[in-house]
gemmi code that builds the backbone of each chain (N, CA, C; Angstrom):
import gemmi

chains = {
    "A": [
        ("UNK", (27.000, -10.422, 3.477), (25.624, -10.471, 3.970), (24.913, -9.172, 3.604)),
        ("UNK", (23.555, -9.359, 3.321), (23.012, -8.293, 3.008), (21.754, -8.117, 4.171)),
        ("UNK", (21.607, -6.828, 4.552), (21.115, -5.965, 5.827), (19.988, -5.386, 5.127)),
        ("UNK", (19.074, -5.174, 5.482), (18.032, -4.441, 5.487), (17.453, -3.718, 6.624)),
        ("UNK", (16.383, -2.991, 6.535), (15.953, -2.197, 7.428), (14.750, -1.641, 7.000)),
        ("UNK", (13.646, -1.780, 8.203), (12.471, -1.423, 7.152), (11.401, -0.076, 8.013)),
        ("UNK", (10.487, 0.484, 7.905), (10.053, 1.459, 8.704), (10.433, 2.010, 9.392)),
        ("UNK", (10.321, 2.264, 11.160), (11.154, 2.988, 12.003), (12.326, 3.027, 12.206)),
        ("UNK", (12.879, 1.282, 11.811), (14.510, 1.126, 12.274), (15.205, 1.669, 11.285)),
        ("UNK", (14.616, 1.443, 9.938), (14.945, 2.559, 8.766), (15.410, 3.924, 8.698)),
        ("UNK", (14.515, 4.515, 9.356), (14.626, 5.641, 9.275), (15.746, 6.138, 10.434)),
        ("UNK", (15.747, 5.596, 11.947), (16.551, 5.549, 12.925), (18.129, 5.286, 12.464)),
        ("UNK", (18.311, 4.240, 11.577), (19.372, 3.755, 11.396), (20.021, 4.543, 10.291)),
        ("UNK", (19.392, 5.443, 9.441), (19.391, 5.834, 8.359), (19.932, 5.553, 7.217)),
        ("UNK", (19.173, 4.280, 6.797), (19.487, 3.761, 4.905), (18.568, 1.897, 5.403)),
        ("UNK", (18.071, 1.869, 4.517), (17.516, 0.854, 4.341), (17.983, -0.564, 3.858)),
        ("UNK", (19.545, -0.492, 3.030), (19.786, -1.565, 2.820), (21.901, -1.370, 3.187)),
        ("UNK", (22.243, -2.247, 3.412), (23.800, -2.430, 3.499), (24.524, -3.487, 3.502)),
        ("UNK", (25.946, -3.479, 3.150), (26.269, -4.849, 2.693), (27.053, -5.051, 4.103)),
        ("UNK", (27.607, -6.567, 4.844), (28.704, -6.290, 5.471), (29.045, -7.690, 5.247)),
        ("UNK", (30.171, -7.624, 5.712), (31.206, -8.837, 5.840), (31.210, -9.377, 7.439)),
        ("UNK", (30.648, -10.887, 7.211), (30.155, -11.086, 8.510), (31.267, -11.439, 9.601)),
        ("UNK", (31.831, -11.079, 10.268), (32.622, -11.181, 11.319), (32.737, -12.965, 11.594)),
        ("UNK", (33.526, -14.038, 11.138), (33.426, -15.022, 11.519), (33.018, -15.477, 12.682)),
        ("UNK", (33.070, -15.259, 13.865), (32.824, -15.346, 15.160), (31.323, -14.931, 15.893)),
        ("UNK", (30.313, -14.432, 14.641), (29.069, -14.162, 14.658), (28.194, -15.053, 13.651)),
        ("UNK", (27.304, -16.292, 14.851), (27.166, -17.425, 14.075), (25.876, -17.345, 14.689)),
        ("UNK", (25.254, -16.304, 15.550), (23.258, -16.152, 15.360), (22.930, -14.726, 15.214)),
        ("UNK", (21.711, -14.941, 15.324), (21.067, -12.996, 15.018), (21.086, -12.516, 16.434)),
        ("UNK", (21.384, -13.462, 17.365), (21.253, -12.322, 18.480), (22.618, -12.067, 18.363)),
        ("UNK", (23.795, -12.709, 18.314), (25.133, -11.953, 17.866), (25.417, -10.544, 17.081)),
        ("UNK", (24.475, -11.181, 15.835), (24.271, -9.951, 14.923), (24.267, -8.645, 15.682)),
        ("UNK", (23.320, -8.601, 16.173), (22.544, -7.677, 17.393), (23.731, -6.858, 17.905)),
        ("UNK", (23.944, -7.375, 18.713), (24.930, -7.477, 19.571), (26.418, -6.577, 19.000)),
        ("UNK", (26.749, -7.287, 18.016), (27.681, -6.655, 17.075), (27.125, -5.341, 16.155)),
        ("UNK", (25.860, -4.939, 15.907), (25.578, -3.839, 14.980), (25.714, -3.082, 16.279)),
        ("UNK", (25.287, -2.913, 17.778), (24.942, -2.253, 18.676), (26.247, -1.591, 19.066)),
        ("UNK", (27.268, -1.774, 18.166), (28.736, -1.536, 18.586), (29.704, -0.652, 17.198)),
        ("UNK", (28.207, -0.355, 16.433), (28.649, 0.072, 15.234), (28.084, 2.067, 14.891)),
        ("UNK", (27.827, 2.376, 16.547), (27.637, 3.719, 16.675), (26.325, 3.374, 17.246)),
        ("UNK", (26.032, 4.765, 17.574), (25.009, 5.169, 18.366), (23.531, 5.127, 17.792)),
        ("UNK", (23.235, 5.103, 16.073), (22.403, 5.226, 15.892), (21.767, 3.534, 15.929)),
        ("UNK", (22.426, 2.441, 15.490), (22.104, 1.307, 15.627), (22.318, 1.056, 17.537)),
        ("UNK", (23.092, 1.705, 18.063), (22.395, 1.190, 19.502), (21.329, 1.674, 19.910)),
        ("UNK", (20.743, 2.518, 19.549), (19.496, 3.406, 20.302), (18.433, 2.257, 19.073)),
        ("UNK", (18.473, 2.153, 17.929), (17.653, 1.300, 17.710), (17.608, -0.076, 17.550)),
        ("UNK", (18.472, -0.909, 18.220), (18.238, -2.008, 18.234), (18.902, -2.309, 19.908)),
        ("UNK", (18.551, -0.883, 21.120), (18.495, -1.015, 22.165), (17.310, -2.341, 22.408)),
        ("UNK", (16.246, -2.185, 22.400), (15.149, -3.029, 23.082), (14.521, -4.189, 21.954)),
        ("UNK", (15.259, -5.438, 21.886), (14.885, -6.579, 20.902), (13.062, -6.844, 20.831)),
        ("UNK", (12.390, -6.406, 22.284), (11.228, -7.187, 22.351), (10.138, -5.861, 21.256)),
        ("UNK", (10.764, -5.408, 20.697), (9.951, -4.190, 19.148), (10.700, -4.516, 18.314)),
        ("UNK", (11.189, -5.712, 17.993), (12.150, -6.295, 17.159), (11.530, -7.332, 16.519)),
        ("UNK", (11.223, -7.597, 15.051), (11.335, -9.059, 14.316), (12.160, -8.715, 13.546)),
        ("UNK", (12.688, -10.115, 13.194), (13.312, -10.356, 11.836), (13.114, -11.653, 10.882)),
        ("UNK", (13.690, -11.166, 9.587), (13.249, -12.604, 8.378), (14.835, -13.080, 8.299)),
        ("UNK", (15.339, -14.181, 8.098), (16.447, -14.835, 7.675), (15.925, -15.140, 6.264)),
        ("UNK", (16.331, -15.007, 4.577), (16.270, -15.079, 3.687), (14.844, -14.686, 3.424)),
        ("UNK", (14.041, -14.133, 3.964), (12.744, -13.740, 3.451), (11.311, -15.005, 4.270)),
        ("UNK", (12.447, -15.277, 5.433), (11.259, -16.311, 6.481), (11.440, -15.743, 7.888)),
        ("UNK", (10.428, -15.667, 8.477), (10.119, -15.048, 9.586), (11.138, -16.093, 10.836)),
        ("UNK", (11.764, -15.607, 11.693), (12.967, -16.450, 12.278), (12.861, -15.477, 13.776)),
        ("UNK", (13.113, -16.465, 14.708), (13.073, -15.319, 16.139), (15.027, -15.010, 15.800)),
        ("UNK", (15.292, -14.505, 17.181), (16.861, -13.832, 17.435), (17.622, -15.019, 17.626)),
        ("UNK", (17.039, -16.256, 17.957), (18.319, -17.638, 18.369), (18.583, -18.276, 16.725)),
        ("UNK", (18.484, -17.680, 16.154), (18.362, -18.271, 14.793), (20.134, -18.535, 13.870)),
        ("UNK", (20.684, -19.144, 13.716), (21.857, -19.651, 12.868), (21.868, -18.426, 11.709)),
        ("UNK", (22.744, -17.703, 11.758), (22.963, -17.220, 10.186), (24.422, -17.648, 9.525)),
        ("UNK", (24.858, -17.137, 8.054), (25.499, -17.088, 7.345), (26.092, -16.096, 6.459)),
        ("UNK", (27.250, -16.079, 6.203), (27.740, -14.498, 5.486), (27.037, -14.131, 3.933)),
        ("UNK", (26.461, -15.158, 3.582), (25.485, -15.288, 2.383), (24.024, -15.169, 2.485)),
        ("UNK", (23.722, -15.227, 3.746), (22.127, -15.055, 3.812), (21.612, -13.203, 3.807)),
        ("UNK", (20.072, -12.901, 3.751), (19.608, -11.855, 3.718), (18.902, -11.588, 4.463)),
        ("UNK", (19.361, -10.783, 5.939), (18.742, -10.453, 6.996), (18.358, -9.058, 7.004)),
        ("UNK", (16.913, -9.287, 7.343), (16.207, -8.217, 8.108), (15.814, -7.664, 9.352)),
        ("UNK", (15.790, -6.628, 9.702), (15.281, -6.223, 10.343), (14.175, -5.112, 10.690)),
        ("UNK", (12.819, -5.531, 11.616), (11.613, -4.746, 10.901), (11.034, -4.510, 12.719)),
        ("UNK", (10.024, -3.619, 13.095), (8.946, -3.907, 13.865), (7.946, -5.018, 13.235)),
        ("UNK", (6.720, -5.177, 14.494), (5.668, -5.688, 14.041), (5.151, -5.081, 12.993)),
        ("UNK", (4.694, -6.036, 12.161), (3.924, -6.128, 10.915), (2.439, -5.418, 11.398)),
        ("UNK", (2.208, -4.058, 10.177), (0.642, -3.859, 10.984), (-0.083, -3.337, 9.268)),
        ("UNK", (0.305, -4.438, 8.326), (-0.308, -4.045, 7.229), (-1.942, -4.802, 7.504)),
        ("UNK", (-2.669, -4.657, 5.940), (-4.092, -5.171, 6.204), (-5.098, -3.911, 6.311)),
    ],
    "B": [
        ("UNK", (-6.347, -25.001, -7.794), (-6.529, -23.321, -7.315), (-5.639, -22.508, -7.805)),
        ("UNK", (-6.137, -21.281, -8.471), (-4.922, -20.533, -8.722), (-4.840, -18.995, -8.055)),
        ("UNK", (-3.967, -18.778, -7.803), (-3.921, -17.344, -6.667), (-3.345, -16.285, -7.241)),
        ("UNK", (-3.888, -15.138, -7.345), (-3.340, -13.706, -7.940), (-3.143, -13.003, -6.904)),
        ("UNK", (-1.662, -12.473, -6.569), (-1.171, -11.728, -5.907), (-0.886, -10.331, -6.312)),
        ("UNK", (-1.129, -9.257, -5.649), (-0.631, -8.195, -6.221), (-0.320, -7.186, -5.076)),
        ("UNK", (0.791, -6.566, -5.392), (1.466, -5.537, -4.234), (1.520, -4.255, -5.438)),
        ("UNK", (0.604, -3.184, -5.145), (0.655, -2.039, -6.106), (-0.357, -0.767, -5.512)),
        ("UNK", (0.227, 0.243, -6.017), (0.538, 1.517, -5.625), (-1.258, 2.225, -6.256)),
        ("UNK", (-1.394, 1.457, -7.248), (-3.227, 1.787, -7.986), (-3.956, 1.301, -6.812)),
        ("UNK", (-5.437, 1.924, -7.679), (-6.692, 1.333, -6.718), (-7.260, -0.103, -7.836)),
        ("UNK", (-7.622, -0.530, -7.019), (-8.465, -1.811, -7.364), (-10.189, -1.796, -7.867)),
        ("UNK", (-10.509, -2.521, -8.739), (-11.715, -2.616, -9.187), (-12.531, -4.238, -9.000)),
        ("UNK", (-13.114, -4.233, -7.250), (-13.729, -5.649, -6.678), (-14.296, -6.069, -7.348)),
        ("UNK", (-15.806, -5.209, -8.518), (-16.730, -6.149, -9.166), (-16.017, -7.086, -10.601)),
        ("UNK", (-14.620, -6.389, -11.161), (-13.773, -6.813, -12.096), (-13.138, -7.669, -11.252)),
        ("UNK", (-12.325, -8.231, -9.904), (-11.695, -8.872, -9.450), (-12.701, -10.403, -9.258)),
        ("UNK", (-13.779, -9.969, -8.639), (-14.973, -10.692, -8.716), (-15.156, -11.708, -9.811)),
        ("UNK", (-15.720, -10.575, -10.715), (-15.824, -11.856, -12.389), (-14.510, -12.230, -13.072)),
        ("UNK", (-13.277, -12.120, -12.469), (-12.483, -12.602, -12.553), (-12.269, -14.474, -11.993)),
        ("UNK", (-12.059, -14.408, -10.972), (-12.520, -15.248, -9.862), (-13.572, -16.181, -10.427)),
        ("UNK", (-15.120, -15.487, -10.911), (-16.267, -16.194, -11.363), (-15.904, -17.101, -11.892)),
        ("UNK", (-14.863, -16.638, -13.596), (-15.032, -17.161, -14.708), (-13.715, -18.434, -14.366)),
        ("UNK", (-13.227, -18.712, -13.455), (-12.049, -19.522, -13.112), (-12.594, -21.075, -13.232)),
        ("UNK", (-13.778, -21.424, -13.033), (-14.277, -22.716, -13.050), (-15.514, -22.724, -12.990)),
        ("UNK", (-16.280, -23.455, -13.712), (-17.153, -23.540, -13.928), (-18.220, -23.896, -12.714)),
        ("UNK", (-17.509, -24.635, -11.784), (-18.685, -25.151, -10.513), (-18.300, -24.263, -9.411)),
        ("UNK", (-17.640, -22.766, -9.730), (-17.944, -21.611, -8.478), (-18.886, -21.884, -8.208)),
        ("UNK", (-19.184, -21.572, -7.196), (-20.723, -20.828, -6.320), (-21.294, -20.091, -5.488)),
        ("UNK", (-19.266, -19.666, -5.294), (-19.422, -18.432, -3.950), (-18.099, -17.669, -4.275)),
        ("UNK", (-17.996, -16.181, -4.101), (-16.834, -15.727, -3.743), (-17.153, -14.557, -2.612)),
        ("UNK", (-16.508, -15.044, -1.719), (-16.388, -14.198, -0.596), (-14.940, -12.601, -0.636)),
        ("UNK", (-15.576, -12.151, -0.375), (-14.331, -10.777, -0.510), (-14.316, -9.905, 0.666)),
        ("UNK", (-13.090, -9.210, 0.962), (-13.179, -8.603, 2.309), (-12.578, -7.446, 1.642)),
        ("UNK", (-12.394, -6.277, 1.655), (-12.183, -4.766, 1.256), (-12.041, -3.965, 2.459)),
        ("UNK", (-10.353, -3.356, 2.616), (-10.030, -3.047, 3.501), (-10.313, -2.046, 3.280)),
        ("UNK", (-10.565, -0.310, 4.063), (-10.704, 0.773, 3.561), (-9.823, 1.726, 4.770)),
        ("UNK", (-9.174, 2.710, 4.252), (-8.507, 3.645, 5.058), (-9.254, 4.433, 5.924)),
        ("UNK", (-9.282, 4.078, 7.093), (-10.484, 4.788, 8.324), (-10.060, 6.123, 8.864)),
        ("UNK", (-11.031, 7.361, 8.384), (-10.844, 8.724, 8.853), (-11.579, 8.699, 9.752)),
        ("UNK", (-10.897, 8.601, 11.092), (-10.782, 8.820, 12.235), (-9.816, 9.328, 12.887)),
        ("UNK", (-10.120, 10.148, 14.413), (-9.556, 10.715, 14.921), (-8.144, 11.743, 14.296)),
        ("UNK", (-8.546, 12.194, 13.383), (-8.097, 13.073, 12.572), (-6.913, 12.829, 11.395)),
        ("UNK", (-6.823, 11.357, 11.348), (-6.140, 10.672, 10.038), (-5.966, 11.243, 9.010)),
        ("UNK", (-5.253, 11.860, 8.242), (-5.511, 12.474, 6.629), (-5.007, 10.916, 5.977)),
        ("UNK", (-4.039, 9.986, 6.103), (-3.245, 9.564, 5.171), (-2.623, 8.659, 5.937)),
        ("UNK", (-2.545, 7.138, 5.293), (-1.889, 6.170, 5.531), (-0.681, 6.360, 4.435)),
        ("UNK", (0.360, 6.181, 4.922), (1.802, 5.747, 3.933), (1.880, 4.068, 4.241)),
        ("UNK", (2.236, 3.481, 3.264), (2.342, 1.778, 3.303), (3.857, 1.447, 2.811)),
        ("UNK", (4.651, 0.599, 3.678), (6.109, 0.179, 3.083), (5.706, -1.060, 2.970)),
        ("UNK", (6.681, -1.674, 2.178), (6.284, -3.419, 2.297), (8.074, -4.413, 2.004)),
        ("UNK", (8.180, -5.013, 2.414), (9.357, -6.134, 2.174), (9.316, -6.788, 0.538)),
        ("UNK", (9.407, -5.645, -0.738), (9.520, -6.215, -1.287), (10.126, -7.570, -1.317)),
        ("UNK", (9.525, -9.359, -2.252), (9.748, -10.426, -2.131), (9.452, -11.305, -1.138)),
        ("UNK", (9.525, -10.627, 0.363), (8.981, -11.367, 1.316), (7.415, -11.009, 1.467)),
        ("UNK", (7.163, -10.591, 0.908), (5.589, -10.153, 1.083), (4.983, -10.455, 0.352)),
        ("UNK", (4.904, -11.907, -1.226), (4.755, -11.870, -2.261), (4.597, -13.348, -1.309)),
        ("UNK", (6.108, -13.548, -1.023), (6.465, -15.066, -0.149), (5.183, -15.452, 0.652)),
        ("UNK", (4.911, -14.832, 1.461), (4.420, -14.954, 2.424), (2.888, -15.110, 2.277)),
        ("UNK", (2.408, -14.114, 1.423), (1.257, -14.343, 1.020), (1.182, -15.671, 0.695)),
        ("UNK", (1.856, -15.747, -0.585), (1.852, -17.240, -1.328), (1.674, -18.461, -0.219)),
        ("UNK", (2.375, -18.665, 0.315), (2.395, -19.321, 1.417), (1.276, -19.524, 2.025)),
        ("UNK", (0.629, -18.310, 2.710), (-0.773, -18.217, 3.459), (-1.779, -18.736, 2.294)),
        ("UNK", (-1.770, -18.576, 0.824), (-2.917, -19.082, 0.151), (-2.721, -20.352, -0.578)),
        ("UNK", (-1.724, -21.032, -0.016), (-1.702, -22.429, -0.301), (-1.714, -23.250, 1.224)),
        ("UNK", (-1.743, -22.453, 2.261), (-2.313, -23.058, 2.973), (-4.022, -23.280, 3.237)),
        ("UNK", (-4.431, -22.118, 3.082), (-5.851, -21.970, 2.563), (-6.201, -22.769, 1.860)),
        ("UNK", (-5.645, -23.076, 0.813), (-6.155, -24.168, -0.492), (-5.765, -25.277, -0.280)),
        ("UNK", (-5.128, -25.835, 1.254), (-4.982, -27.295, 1.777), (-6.063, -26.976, 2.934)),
        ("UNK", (-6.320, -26.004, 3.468), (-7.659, -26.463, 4.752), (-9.077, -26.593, 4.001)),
        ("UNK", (-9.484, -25.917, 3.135), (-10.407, -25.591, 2.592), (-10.930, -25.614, 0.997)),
        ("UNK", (-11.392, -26.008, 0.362), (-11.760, -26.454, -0.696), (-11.935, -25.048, -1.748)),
        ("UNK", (-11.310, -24.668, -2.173), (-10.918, -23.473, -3.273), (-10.973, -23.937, -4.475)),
        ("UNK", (-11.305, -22.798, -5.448), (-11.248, -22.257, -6.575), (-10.531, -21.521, -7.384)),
        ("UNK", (-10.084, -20.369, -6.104), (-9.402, -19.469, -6.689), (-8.939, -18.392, -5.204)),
        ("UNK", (-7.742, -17.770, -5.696), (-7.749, -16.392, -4.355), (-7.398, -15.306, -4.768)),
        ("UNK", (-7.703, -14.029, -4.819), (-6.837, -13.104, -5.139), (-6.846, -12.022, -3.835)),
        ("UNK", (-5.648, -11.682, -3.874), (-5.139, -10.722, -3.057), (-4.208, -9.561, -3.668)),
        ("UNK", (-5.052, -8.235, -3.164), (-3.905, -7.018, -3.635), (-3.761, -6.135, -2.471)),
        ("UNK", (-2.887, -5.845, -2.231), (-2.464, -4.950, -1.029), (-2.024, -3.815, -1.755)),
        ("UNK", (-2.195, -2.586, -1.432), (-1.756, -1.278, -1.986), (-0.478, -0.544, -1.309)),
        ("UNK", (0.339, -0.228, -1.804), (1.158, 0.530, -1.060), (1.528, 1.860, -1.163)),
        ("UNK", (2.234, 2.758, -0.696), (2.742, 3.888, -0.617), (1.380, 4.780, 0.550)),
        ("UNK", (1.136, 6.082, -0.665), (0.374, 6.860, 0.243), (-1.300, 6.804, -0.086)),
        ("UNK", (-2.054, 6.410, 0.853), (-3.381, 6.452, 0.761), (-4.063, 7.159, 1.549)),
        ("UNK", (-5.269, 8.197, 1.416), (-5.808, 9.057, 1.787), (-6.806, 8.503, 2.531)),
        ("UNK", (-7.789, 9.368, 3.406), (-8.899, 8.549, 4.178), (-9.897, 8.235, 3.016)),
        ("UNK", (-10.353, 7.228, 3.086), (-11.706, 6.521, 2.422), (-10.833, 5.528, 1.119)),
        ("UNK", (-9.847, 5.598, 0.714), (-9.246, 4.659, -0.147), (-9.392, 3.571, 0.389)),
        ("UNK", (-9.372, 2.246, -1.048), (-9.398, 0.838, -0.924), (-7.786, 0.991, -0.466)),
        ("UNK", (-7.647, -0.387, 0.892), (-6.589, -0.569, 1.019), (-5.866, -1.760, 0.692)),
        ("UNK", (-7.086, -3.055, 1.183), (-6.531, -4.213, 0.509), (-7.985, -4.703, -0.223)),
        ("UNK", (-7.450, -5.888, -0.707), (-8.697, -6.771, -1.334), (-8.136, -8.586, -0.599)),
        ("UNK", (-9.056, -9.165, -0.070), (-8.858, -10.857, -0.465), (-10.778, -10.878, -0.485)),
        ("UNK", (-10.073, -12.152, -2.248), (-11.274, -12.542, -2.749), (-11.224, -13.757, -2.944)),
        ("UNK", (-12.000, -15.188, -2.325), (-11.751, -16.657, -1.886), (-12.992, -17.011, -2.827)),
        ("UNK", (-12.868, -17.880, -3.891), (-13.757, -18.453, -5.089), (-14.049, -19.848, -4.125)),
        ("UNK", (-15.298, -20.480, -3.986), (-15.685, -21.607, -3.548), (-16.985, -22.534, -4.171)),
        ("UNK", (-17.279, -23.541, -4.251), (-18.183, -24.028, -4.727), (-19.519, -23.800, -3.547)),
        ("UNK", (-18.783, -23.121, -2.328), (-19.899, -23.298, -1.486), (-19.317, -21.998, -0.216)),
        ("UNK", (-20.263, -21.336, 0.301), (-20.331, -20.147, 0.914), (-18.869, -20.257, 2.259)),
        ("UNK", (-19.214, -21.779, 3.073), (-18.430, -21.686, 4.258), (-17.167, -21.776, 4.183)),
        ("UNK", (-16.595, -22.780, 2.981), (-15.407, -22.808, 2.361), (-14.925, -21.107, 2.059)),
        ("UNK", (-15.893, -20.313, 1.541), (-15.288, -19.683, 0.566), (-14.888, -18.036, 2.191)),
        ("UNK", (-15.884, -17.714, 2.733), (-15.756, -17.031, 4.028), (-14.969, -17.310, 4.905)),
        ("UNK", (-14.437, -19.021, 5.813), (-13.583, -19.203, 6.483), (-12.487, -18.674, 6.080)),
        ("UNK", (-12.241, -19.322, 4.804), (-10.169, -19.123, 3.901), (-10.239, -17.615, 4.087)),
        ("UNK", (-11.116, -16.752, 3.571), (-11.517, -15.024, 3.214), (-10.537, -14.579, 4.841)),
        ("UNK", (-11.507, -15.010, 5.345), (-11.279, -14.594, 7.254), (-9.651, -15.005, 7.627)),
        ("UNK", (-9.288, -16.152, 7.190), (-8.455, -16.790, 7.962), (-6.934, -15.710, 6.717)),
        ("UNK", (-6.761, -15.820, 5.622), (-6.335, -14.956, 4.723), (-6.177, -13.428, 5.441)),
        ("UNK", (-6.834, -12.656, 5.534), (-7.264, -11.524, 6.436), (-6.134, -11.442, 7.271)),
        ("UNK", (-6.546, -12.510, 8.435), (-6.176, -12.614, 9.380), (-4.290, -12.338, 9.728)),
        ("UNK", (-4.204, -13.422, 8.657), (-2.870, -13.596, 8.262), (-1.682, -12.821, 7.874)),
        ("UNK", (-2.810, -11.941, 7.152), (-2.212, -10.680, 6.590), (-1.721, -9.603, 7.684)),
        ("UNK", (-2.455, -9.777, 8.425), (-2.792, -8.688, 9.514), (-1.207, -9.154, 10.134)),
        ("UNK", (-0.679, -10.055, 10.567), (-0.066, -10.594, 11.603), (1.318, -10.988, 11.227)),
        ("UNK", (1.550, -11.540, 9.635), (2.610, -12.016, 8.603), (3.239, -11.863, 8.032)),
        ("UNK", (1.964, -11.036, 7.430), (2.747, -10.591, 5.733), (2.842, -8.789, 6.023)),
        ("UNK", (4.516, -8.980, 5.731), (5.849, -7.812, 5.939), (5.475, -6.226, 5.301)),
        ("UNK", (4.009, -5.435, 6.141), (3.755, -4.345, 5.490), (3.983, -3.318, 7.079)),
        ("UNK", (4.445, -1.980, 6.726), (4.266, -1.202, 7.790), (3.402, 0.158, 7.747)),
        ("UNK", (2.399, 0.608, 8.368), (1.548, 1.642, 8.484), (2.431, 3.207, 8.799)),
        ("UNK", (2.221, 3.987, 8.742), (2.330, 5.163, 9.103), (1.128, 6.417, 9.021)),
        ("UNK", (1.238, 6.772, 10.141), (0.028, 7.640, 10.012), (0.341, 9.422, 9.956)),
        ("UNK", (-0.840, 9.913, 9.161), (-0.377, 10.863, 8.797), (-1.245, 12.045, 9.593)),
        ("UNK", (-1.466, 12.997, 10.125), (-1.961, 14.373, 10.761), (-1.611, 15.643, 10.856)),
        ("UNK", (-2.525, 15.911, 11.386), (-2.223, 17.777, 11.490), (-0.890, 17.934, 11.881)),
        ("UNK", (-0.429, 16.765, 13.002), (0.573, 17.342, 14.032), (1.989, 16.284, 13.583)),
        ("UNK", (1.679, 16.122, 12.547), (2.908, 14.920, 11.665), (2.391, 13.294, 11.497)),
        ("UNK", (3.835, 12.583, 11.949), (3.464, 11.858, 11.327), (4.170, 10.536, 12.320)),
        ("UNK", (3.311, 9.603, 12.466), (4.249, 7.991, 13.614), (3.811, 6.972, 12.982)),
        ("UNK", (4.389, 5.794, 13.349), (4.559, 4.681, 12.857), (3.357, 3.913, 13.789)),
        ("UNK", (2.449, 3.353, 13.281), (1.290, 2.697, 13.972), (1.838, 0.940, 14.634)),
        ("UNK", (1.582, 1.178, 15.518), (1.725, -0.025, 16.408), (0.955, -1.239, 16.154)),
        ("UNK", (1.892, -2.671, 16.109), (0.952, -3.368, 15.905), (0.190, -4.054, 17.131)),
        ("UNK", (-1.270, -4.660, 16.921), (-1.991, -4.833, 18.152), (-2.169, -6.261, 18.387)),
        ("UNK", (-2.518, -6.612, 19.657), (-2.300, -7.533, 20.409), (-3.675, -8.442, 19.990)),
        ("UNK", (-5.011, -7.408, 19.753), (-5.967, -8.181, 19.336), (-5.559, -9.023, 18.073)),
        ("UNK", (-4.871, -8.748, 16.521), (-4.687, -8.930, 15.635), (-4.094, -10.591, 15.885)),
        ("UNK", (-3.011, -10.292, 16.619), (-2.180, -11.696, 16.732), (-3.029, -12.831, 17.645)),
        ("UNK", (-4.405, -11.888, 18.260), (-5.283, -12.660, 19.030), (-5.742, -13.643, 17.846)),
        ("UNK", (-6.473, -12.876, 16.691), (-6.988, -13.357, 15.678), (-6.784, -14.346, 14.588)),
        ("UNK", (-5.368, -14.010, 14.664), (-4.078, -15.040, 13.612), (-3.908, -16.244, 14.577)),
        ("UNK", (-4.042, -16.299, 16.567), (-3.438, -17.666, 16.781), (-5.030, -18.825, 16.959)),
        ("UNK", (-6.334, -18.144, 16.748), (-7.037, -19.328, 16.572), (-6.838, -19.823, 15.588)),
        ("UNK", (-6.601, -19.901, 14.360), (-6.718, -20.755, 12.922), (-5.157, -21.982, 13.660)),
        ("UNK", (-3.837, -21.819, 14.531), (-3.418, -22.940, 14.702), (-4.023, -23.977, 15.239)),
    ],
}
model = gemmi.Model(1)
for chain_id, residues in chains.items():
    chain = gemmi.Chain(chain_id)
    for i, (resn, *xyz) in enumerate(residues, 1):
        res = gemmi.Residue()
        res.name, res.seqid = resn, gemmi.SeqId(i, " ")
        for name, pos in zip(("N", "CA", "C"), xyz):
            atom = gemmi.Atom()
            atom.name, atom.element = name, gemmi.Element(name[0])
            atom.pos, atom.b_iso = gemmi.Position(*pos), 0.0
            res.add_atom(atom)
        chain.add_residue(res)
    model.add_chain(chain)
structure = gemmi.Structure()
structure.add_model(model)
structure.setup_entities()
């Protein structure tokens, strides 16, 4: 699976893109969650509070109950404030 | 309808985007354009712009073929700028080709709108005293849920 990270969580998390191997037993994004929040301190402090949280599943806007796959390309971003 | 997208780091030239648009069909009769500009206020030097490369290309696309199923089009172009922009820079462009004014202003507005709320760009603001990530606002998504 490929990870992204875009503006604040970017910079918080420090690196914008990463590969991982999805833990079979993690079969939505709030799992995801859940499981990065356990991968040190800098992903728990930023993906402490979901509700400053969106994300895209393959490049489509998807809430946290969403189905993933060890082949898909998840993001994670704040609100959108281009324009 | 055909739609020009562009995600780039240059400035834009509206009256060339314009007779672009014009020359697309012969029974134009309107192009409406909206021109975003970087607002120096409250002591702003500098917008920085990130964007989701691919999903932001997506997404647009998306928003201007929905446009070109509510509303009777010609043509759309959209360029969003990214990286670092100073106060008074062009920031975006949408330009909606129509045979007729209301067609061509609604899609303009509703496009806009979309952008504002959708399509995967993030602000940062720049000052005397550094630099934060601009929040997005509650009016905006006010704006994006009349067009459902």
């Amino acid at each position: 699976m490929t990870l992204l990270y875009f503006a604040w969580l970017r910079q918080k998390i420090g690196k914008s893109e990463e590969q991982l191997e999805l833990p079979p037993h993690i079969t939505t994004l709030a799992e995801l969650v859940e499981y990065l929040r356990g991968q040190g301190s800098g992903y728990a402090d930023t993906l402490a509070d979901t509700t400053r949280i969106r994300a895209a599943v393959n490049q489509t806007h998807v809430g946290l109950d969403t189905a993933i796959r060890n082949t898909d390309e998840v993001a994670f971003f704040p609100p959108v404030t281009g324009g | 309808m055909t739609a020009r997208i562009s995600i780039q780091t240059g400035d834009f030239d509206v009256s060339r985007e314009i007779a672009a648009l014009t020359g697309v069909q012969a029974h134009v009769g309107a192009v409406a354009t909206f021109t975003g500009i970087v607002r120096g206020d409250d002591g702003l030097i500098a917008l920085t712009l990130e964007h989701y490369p691919g999903m932001t290309e997506r997404e647009i696309a998306r928003h201007a073929d929905e446009a070109n199923a509510r509303w009777k089009l010609d043509g759309i172009t959209v360029i969003h700028r990214i990286g670092r922009l100073e106060t008074g820079a062009q920031i975006v462009l949408v330009a909606v080709a129509s045979s007729h004014r209301g067609d061509a202003f609604a899609a303009c507005e509703f496009l806009m709108d979309y952008l504002k709320t959708r399509a995967p760009f993030w602000k940062q603001e720049e000052r005397a005293d550094g630099t934060h990530w601009v929040e997005a606002r509650e009016s905006d998504d006010r704006a994006a849920e009349r067009w459902r």
